[in-house]
C-alpha positions as CSV (number, residue, x, y, z in Angstrom):
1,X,22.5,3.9,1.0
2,X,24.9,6.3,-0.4
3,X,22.4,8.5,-1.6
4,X,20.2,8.6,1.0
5,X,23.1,9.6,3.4
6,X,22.9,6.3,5.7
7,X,26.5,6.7,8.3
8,X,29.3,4.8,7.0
9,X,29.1,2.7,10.3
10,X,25.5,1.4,9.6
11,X,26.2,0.6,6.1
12,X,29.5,-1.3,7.5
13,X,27.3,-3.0,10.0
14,X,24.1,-3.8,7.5
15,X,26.7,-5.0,5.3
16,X,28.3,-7.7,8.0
17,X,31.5,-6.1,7.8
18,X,33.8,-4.7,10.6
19,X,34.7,-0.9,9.9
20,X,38.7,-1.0,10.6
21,X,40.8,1.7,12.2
22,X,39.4,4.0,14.8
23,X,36.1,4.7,13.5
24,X,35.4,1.0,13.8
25,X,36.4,1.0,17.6
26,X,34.3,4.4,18.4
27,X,31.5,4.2,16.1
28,X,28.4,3.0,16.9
29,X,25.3,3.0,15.3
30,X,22.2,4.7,17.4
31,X,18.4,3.7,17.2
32,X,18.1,7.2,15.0
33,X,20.5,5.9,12.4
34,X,19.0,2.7,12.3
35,X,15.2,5.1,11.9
36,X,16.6,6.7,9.4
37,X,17.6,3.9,7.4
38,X,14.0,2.3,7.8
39,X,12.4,5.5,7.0
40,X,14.7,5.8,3.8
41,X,13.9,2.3,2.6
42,X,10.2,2.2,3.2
43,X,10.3,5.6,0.9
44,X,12.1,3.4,-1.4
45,X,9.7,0.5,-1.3
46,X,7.1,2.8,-1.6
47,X,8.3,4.9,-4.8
48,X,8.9,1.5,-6.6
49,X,5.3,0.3,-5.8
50,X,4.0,3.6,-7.4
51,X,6.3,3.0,-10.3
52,X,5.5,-0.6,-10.8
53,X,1.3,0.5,-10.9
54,X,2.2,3.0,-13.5
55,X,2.9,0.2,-15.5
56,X,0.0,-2.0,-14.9
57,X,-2.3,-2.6,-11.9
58,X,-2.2,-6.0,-12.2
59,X,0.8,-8.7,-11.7
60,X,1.0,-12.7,-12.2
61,X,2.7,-12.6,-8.8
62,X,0.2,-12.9,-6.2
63,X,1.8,-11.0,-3.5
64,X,2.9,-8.2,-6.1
65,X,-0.6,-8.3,-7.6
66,X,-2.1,-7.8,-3.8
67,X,0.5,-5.0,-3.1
68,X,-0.5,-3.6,-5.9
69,X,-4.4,-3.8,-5.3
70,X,-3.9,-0.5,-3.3
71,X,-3.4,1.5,-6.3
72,X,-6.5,0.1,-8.0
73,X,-9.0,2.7,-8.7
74,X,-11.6,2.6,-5.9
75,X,-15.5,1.2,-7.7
76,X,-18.4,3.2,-6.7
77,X,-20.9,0.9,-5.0
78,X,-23.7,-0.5,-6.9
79,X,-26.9,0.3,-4.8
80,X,-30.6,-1.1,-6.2
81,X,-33.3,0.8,-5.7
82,X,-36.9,-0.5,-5.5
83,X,-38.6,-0.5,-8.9
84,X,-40.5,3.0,-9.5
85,X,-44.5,2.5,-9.0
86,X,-46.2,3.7,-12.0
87,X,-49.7,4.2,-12.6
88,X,-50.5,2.6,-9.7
89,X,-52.7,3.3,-6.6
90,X,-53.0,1.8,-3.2
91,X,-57.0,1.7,-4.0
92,X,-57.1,-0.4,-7.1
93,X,-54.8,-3.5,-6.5
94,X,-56.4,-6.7,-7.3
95,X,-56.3,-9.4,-5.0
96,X,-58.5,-12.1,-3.8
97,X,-62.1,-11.7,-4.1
98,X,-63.3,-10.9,-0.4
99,X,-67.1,-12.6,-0.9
């Protein structure tokens, strides 16, 4: 939290300590401390997922290996196509003899 900058009071707090002395009476932590810690460790979570795909896309963990499922390269979709007429005319299919 140091390094991210996070308020002494909301590291106090997120800690479940009391911060002593007079910061501890008239310090308080505000809904845009407590934003910028979220938005700090979501970056944090989200550099360590990247990282962790570097080293392989896959995991024996399953909820590791469906976080990381995100990072898989995305498969182009196999379409089929009819088969390709060739040689062949409307006129001269065989089918039952009409007499």
């Amino acid at each position: 939290m140091d390094e991210d900058g996070i308020p002494e009071v909301l590291k106090t707090e997120r800690m479940g300590h009391e911060m002593p002395g007079m910061h501890g009476v008239y310090g308080h932590v505000s809904p845009a401390m407590r934003a910028g810690l979220k938005a700090a460790l979501q970056e944090r979570w989200e550099t360590s997922l990247r990282e962790r795909a570097r080293l392989s896309l896959r995991s024996i963990v399953p909820v590791l290996d469906g976080l990381l499922a995100a990072y898989l390269p995305v498969q182009a979709k196999t379409r089929s196509h009819p088969a390709p007429r060739i040689g062949h005319r409307a006129g001269n299919r065989r089918g039952p003899d009409p007499t």
